[in-house]
C-alpha positions in Angstrom: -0.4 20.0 -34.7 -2.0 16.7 -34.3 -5.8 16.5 -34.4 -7.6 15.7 -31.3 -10.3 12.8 -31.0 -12.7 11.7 -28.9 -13.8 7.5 -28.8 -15.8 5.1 -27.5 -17.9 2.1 -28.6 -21.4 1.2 -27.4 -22.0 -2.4 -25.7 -24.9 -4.9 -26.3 -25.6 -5.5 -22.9 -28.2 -8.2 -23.6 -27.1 -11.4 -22.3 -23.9 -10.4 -21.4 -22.8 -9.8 -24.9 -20.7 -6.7 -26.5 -20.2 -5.6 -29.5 -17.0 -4.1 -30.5 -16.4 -0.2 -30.6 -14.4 2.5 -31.4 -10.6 1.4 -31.3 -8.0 4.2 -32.1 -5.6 3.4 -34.9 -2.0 4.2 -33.2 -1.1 7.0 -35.6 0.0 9.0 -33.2 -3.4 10.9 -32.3 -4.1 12.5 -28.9 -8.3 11.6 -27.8 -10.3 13.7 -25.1 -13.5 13.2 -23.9 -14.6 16.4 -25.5 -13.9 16.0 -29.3 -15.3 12.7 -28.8 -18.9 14.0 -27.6 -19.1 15.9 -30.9 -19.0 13.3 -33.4 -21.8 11.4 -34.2 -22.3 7.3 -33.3 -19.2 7.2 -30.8 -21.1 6.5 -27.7 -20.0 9.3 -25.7 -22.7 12.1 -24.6 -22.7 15.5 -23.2 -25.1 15.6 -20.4 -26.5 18.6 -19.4 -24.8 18.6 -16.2 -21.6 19.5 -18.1 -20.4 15.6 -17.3 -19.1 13.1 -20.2 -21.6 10.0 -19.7 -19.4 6.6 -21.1 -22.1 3.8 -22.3 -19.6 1.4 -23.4 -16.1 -0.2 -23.9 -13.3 1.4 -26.1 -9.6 0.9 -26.8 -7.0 3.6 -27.7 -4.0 2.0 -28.9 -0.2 2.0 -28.3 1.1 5.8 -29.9 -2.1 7.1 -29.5 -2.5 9.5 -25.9 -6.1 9.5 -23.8 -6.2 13.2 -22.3 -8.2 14.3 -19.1 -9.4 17.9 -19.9 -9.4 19.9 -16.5 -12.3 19.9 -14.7 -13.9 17.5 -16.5 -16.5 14.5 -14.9 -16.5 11.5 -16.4 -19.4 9.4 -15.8 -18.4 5.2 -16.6 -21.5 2.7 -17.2 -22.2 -0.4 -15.5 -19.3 -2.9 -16.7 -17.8 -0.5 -18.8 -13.9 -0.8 -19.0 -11.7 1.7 -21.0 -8.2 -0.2 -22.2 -5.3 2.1 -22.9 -2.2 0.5 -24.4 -1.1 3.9 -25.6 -0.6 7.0 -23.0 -3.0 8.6 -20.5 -2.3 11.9 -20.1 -4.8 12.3 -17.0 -3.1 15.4 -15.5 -5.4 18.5 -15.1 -4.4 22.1 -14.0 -7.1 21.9 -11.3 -9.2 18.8 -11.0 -11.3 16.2 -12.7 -13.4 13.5 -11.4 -14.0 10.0 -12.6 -17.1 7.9 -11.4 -19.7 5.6 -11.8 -22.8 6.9 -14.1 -25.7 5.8 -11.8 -26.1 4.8 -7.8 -25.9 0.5 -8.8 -23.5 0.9 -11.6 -20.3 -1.0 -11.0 -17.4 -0.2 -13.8 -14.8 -2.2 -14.9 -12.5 1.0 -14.7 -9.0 1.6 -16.7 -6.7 -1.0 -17.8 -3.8 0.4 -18.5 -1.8 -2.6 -19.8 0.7 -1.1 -22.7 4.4 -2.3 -23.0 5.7 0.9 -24.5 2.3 3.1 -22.6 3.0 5.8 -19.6 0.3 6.8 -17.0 0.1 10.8 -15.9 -2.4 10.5 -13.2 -2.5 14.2 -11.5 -4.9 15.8 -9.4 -7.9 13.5 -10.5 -10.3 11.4 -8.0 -11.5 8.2 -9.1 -14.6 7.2 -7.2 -16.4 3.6 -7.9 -13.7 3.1 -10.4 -10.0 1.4 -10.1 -6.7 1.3 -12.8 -4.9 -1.4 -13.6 -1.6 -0.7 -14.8 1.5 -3.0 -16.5 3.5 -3.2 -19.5 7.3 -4.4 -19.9 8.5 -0.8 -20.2 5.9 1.6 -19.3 5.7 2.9 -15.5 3.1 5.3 -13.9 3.3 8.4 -12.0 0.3 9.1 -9.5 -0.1 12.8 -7.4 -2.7 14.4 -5.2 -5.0 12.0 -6.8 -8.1 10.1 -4.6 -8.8 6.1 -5.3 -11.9 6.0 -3.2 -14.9 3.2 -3.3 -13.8 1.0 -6.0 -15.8 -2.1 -6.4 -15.3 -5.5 -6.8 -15.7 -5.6 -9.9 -12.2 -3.8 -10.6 -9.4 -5.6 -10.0 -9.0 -7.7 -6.9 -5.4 -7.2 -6.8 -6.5 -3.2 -5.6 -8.2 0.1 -6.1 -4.5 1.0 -8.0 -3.4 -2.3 -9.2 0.0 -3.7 -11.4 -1.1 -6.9 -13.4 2.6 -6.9 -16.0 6.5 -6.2 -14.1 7.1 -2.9 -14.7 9.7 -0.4 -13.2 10.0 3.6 -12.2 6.4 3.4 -10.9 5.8 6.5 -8.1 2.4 7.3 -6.2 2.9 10.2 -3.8 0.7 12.8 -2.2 -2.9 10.4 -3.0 -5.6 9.1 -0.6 -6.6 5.7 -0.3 -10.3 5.7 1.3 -12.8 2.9 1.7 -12.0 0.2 -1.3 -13.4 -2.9 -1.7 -10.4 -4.6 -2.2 -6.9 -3.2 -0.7 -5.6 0.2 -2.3 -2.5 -1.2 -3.8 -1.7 -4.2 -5.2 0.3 -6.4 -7.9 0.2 -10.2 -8.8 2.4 -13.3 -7.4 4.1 -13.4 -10.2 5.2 -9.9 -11.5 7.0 -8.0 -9.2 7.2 -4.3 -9.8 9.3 -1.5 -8.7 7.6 1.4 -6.8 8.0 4.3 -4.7 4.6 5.1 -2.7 5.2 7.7 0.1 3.3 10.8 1.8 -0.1 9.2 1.0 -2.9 8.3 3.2 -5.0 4.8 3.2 -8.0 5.1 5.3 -10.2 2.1 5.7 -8.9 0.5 2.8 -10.2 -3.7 1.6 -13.6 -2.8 3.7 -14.8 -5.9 2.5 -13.0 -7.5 5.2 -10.8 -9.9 3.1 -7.2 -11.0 3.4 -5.9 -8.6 1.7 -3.9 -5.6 3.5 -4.2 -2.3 2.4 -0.4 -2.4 0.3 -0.3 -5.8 -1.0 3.1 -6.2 -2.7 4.8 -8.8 -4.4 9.0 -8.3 -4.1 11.3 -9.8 -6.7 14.3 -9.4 -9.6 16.2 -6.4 -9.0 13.0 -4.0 -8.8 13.1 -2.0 -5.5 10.4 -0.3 -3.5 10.1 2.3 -1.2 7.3 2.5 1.2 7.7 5.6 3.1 5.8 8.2 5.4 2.7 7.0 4.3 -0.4 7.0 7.2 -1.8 3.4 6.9 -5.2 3.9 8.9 -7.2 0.6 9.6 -10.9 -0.3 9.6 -10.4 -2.4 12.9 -11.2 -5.6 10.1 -10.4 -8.5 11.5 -8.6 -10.2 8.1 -7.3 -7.2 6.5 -3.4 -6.4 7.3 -1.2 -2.6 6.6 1.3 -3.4 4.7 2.8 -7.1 3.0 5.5 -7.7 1.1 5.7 -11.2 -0.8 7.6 -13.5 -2.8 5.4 -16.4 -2.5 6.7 -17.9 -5.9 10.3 -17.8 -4.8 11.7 -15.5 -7.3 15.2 -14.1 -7.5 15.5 -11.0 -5.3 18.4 -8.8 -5.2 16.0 -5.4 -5.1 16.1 -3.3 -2.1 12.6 -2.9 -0.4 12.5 -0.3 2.5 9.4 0.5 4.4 10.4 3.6 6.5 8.5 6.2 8.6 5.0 5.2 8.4 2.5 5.3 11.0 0.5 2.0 11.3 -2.9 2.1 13.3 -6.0 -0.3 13.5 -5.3 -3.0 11.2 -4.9 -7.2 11.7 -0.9 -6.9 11.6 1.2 -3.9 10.9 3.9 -4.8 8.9 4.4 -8.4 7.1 7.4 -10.3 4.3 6.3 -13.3 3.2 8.7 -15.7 1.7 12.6 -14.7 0.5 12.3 -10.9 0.9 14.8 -8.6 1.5 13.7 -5.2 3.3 14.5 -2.7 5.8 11.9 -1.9 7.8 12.6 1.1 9.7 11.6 4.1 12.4 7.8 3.1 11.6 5.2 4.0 14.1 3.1 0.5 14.6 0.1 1.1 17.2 -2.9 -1.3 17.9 -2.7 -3.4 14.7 -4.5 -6.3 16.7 -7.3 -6.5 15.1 -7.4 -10.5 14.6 -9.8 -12.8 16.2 -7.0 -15.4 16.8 -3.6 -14.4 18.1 -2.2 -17.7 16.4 -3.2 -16.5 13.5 -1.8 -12.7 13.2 -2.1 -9.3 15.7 2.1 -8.7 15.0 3.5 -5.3 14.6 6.3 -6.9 12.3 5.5 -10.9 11.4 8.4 -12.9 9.0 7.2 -16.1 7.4 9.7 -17.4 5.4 10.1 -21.1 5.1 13.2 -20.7 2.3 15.2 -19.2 4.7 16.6 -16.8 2.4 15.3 -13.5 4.0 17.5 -10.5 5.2 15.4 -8.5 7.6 16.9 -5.1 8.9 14.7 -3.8 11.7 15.8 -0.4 13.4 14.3 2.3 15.0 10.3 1.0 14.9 7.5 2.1 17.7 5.6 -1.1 18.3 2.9 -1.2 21.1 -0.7 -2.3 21.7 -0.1 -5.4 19.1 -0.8 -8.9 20.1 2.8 -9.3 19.0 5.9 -7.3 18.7 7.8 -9.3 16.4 7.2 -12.7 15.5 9.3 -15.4 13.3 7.0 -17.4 12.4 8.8 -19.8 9.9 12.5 -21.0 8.6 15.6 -19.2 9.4 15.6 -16.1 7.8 18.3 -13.7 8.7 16.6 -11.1 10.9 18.7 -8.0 12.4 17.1 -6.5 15.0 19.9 -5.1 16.1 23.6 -6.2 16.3 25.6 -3.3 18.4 29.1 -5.6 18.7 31.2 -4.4 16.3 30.3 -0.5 15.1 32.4 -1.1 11.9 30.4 -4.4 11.0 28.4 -4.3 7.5 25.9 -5.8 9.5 25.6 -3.0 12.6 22.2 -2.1 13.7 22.0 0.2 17.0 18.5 -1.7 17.1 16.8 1.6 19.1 13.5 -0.1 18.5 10.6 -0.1 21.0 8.5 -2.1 22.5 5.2 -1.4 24.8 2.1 -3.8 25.8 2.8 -6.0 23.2 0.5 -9.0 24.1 -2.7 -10.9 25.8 -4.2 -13.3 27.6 -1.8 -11.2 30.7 1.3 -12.3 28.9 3.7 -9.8 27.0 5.5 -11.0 23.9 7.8 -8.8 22.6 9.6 -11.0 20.3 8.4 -14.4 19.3 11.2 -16.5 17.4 9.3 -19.4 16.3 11.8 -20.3 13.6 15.2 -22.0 13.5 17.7 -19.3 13.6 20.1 -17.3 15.9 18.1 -13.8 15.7 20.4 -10.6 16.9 18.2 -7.9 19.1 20.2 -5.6 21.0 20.0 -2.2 21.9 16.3 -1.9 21.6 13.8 -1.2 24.8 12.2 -3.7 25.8 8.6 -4.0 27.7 10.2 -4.6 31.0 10.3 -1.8 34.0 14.8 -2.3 33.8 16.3 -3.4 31.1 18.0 -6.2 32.3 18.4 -10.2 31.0 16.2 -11.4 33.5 13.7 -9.0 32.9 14.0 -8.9 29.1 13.9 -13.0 28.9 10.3 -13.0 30.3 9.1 -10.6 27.1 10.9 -13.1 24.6 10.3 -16.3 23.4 13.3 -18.2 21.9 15.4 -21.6 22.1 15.7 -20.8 26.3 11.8 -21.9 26.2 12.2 -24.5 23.6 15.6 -26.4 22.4 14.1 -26.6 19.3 13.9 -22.9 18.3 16.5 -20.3 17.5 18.4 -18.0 19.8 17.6 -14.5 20.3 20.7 -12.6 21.4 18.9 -9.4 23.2 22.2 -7.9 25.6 22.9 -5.1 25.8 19.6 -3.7 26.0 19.2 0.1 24.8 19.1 1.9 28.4 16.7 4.2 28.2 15.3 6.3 31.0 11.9 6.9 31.2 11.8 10.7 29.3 14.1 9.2 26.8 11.5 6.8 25.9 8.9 9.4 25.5 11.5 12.0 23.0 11.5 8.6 20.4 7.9 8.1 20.6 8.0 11.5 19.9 10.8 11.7 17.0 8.5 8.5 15.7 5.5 10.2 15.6 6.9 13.8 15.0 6.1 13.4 10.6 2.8 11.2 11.0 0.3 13.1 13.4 -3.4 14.4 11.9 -4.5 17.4 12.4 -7.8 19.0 13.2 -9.3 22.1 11.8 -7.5 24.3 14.3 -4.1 23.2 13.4 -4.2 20.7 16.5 -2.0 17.9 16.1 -3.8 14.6 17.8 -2.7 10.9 17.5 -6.3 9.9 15.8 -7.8 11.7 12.7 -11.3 13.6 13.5 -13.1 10.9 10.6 -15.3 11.1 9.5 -14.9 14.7 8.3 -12.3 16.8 6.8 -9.1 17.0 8.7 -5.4 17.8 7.4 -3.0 15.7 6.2 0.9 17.4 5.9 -1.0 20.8 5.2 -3.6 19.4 2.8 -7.6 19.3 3.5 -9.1 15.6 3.0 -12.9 14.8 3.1 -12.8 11.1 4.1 -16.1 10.1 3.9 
């Protein structure tokens, strides 16, 4: 059996400076808070409330395995960041919480940054303190845990953030709540590949930066999966729901789907930026309009890419209540909103996407093709009392307006009668409602307070 440690090292906090501390020598040794407490001059104490106070920095190194004993508190100092290039086992049978040792302490949190290191984050809350996670070929694995209040002074990149490309990464079944920063996040340069579905972000970069609350940059031949998540806004006015970036250019032949999410309150619901190529599909996209300057977001789905080496599939969405439906704002990426010609086509889309009260200043704009190139859109319902091309070409902006634009090819229109309409708001909204304590389903969460989430009691606070 192998013997179990505890470690830690104590800082000088004079002046900034620290001294170096306990680092684990990589033979293979599994630490835990616990043993730690017991040996004298490691820097970790037992306080009497039962919780593990942490005065300082340490390091366990790769082969070695930091372990989460259930039920444990863990109480981090001001600055004090924990590196783990080896394993963190941080999985208890019933809980454990991880936060900040005093009301003005601001920790520096867990870096995770191993090559050969693997992350078991299970059923823990980390309050006031973030994790950043990368190495070559280590990925993380993150359930029915809470990232809530993280400072500034974790990462900027997110409450859960991916500094090195890594692959096989899953979050699932986690809440998001009030971050400084946004919940989820990785560099411009390393793209990761990720699944993060059935988890809730409430109120997420309340700092009101540019940052939306999944911040992701797309690359290589990694592929993400962002799916029936519930992306809930502050109303900020410069932070977005969900981004997906390849800013740097980078090779992409991953597959990045964003599927089944509902999308309130935010600046912009859904956004690529650069040579992406996603799927973006039967999401639920209401109100995300929260910009001061319609120029300068307010779109349910926005497309900047100058390279013009996007593919964009867009099927099935809900938009309504944005200052945009969809907008191309740059280039000529290939955008398939739907393409109903030829059912046998690789490129078929039955589009089936919605649009209601998509606009301002009086004027409705459904889609918005600022860029260069023909864009396909039929079979979707438009914001127009018939769908026909007379109608349908008041709700769109394309080359008709100016020579200099790209097409939008809009007919046939998807024919849909008024209670038909209604059954795929409905199908769209059917996986993503909140429910109050009485098992009531409502369109808005009963926050702050504790309300349901697919079957699951959250305090949001």
């Amino acid at each position: 059996m192998k013997k179990i440690y505890a470690f830690l090292f104590m800082a000088a906090v004079a002046a900034g400076a620290m001294a170096q501390g306990f680092v684990s020598d990589g033979a293979g040794n599994t630490y835990t808070f616990n043993a730690l407490s017991q040996i004298e001059g490691t820097g970790v104490t037992l306080q009497d409330d039962g919780s593990y106070l942490v005065a300082a920095d340490f390091t366990i190194s790769e082969g070695d395995v930091l372990q989460l004993d259930n039920n444990a508190t863990i109480k981090m100092a001001n600055g004090v960041r924990i590196t783990i290039d080896g394993d963190a086992d941080f999985a208890p049978a019933d809980t454990a919480v991880i936060t900040r040792d005093v009301e003005d302490s601001n920790p520096k949190g867990f870096w995770m940054l191993g090559d050969n290191g693997n992350a078991n984050l299970k059923n823990v809350t980390f309050e006031y303190v973030g994790v950043t996670f990368g190495g070559i070929n280590s990925s993380l694995h993150a359930d029915n845990c809470t990232f809530t209040l993280a400072t500034k002074s974790t990462s900027s990149s997110g409450a859960l953030s991916f500094n090195a490309s890594c692959d096989g990464n899953i979050v699932e079944n986690c809440r998001f709540i009030e971050n400084y920063y946004n919940a989820i996040g990785n560099g411009a340069t390393n793209p990761v590949g990720i699944i993060i579905r059935n988890c809730l972000f409430w109120h997420n970069t309340n700092s009101n930066r540019n940052k939306p609350q999944i911040n992701l940059t797309v690359g290589g031949d990694y592929d993400v999966l962002i799916a029936d998540n519930q992306i809930i806004g502050g109303q900020f006015t410069l932070s977005g729901g969900i981004a997906l970036s390849n800013m740097m250019g980078l090779a992409h032949s991953g597959t990045n789907i964003v599927e089944n999410n509902y999308i309130t309150d935010n600046r912009y619901g859904i956004t690529t930026i650069g040579g992406v190529d996603a799927i973006i599909r039967n999401n639920t996209m209401i109100d995300n309009h929260y910009e001061t300057n319609p120029n300068n977001g307010g779109s349910c789905i926005s497309i900047y890419d100058s390279s013009s080496s996007s593919n964009i599939y867009i099927e099935g969405n809900w938009m309504e209540g944005g200052f945009w439906g969809i907008t191309i704002v740059t280039g000529a990426p290939n955008v398939n909103v739907g393409k109903v010609e030829d059912h046998e086509a690789e490129d078929y889309n039955p589009g089936n996407n919605t649009f209601v009260n998509n606009g301002f200043d009086g004027a409705f704009y459904d889609l918005y093709n600022n860029g260069t190139g023909t864009v396909y859109a039929q079979g979707n319902t438009w914001n127009v009392e018939e769908q026909t091309q007379e109608n349908i070409e008041e709700v769109i902006y394309h080359q008709v307006d100016d020579p200099s634009k790209g097409l939008v090819i809009f007919m046939p229109a998807h024919q849909d009668d008024p209670v038909a309409v209604e059954e795929i708001m409905e199908a769209n909204h059917a996986d993503n409602l909140y429910y109050n304590l009485m098992g009531v389903p409502s369109e808005t969460p009963a926050a702050p307070g504790i309300y349901i989430h697919n079957g699951k009691k959250i305090l949001v606070k």
